[in-house]
N, C-alpha and C positions, 0 to 999 in steps of 0.2 A: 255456488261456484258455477253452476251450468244450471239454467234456470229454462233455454228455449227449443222450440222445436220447429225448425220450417219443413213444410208440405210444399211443395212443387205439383201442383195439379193441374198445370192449363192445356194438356195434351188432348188431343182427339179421339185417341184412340180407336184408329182405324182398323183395326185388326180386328174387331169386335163388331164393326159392321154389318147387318144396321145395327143391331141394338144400342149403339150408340150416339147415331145420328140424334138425337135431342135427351139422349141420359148420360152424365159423364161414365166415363169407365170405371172411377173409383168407389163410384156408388152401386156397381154390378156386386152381391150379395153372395159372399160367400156361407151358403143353408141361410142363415137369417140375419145377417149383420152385414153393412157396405164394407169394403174393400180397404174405405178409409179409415173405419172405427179400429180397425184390430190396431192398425198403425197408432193410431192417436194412443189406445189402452196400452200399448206399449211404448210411448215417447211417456205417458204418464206413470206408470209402472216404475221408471226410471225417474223419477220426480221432475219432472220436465212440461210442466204445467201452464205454460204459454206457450200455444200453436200461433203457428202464422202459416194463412195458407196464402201462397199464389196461384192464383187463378185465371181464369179464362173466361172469354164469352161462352154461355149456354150451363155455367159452372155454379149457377146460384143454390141448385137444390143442396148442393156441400155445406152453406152454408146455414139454409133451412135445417137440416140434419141435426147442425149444433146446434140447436134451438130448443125455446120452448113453442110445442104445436096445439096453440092452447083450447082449438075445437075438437081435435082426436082425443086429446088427454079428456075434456070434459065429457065426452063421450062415450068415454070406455071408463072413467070413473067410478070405483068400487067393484068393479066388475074382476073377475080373473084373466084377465087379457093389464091389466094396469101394469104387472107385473112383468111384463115382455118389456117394458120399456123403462127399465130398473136399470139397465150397463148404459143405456145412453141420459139419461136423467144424472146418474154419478157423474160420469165425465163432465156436460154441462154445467153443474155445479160445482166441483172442484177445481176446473182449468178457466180459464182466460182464451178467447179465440180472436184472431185478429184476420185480417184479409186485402190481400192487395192483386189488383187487377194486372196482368201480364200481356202488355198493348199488342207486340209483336213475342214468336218464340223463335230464339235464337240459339236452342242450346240449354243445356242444364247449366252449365256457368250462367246465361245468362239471366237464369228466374232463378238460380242462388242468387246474383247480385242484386236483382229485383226485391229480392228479401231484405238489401243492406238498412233501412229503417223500421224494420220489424223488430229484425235480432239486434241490432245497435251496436256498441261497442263491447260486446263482451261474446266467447264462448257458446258454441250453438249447435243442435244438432240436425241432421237433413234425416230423414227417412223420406223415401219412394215408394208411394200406397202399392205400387205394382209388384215390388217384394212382400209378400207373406213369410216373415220368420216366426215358427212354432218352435217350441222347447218343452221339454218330459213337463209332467205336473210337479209343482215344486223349486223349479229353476228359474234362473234371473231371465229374464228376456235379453234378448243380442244389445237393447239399446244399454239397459242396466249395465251388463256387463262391459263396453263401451265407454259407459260414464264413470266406472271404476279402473280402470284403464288412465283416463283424460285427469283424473284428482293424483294418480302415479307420475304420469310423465309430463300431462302440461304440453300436449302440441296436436296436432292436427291427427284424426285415425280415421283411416277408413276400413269396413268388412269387406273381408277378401272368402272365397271358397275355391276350390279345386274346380275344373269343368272339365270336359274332356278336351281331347285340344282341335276337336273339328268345329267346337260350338266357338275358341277365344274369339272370331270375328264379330260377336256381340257384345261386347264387353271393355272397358277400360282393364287394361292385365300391369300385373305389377309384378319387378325383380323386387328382392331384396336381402338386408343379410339378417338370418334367423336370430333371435336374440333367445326367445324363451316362450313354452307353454301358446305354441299358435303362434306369437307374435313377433314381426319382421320391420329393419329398419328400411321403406323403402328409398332404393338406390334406381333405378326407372320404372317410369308408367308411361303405357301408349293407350291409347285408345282403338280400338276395334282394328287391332292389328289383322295383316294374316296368317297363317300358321305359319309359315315358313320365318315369320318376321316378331314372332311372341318371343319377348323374355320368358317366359314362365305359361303355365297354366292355370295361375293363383286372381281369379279375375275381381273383380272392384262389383259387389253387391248396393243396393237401394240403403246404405244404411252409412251415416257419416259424422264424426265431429268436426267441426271446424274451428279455428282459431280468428277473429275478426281482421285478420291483415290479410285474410285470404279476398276481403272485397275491396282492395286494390290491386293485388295479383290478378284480381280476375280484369278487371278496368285495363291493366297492360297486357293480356291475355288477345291476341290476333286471332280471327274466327281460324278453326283446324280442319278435320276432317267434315264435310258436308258444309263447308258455312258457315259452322255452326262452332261458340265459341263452349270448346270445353273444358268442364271442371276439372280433367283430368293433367291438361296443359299448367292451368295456375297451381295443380297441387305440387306437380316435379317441381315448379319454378320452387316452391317453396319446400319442398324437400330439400335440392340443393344447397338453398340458403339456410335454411337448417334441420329441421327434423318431420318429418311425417313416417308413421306407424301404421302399418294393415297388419289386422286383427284376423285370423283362422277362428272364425266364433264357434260357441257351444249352441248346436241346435239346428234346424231343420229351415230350408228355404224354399218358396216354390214358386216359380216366374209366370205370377199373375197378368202379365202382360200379353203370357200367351194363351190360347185358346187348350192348348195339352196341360198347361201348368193350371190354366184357372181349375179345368174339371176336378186335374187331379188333387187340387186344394182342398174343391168342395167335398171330395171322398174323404178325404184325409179327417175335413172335420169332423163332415158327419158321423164319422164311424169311432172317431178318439176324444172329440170333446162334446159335440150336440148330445149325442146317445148318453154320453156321462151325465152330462148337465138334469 
């Protein structure tokens, strides 16, 4: 039913500067694993087994990542070090990776639309490496729980979370009317409103399904705030015309994009899964 998973990675990530200037952001290492993999282990989690990443100049090592590295692997062969490279070996060989270059960046609508021959005509999901959702040991991951959602109702979801309402200026924020368990029919979405101008304080997270009519919606989609053509414009449109669903997920988020949120990621790990492991 839902087979894909697009990655949006051609950003610069200047917040991160330098360490950025020649390493992408997504591949900044939260304890021992990039930015990207957790994302991928959970689009796969939820059986979502064909990535498509868009990408960017200087973005090639992403793609190296999914690879086989067949001088280190022969190098560290039989050794106890072989074994560190057991969660990205799985991945590589159960998923499919695909990649498409992102000429200019115009906006998240527009490297979703950039995606539109990746994902094709059928049902697809967005994760943004820059969200880290973690969940107890035992628990579906946000995407899982998402893709069971989409087999229910059959339309467009995006993850929503509370913020407080001095932070909605970062964020795509959504009204709408409560239906059940978290889940809301939404009725408007703005994009980086300002407080005084927020429907709500339920803002639009890195984590998405879509319905494939959305890459025409976004094609009539007029650049919005910054220029810049947003997914958040094509979704109302298509709310309106029929149904889109934000999800109040089960589980933990941390805005890897920023320098507070990355640290406090990498504590998080280290301290609830690394130490475990």
């Amino acid at each position: 039913m839902i087979r894909k998973c697009l990655f949006p990675v051609a950003g610069y990530g200047t917040r991160f500067l330098p360490a950025t200037k020649a390493m992408p952001k997504e591949m900044l290492p939260i304890v021992n694993k990039p930015l990207v993999q957790y994302g991928v282990e959970e689009a796969a989690a939820a059986g979502l087994n064909r990535i498509g990443f868009i990408t960017g100049r200087g973005k090639r090592s992403i793609a190296d990542h999914f690879d086989i590295s067949y001088e280190l692997e022969r190098e560290i062969a039989g050794s106890g070090k072989e074994e560190l490279l057991t969660s990205i070996r799985k991945l590589i060989d159960e998923n499919e990776f695909a990649f498409k270059r992102q000429n200019h960046m115009k906006g998240l609508g527009h490297a979703i639309l950039s995606g539109r021959y990746l994902m094709g005509d059928e049902p697809f999901a967005v994760v943004l490496a820059d969200d880290l959702c973690v969940v107890d040991e035992g628990e579906e991951g946000v995407l899982a729980q998402m893709v069971k959602l989409y087999k229910q109702f059959r339309c467009s979801i995006v993850a929503i979370q509370e913020v407080p309402e001095d932070e909605v200026h970062k964020y795509g924020v959504i009204a709408g009317e409560y239906m059940k368990d978290g889940l809301y029919r939404v009725t408007d979405m703005v994009e980086k409103p300002a407080k005084e101008d927020a429907p709500s304080n339920l803002a639009i997270i890195g984590r998405y399904i879509l319905t494939p009519d959305i890459f025409e919606l976004i094609e009539n989609t007029k650049p919005g705030k910054n220029g810049e053509v947003q997914i958040t414009d094509a979704l109302l449109k298509q709310a309106q015309d029929g149904c889109v669903l934000a999800y109040k997920f089960k589980g933990r988020r941390f805005d890897c994009g920023s320098i507070d949120g990355f640290v406090e990621a990498t504590n998080y790990v280290y301290n609830n899964v690394f130490k475990k492991d």
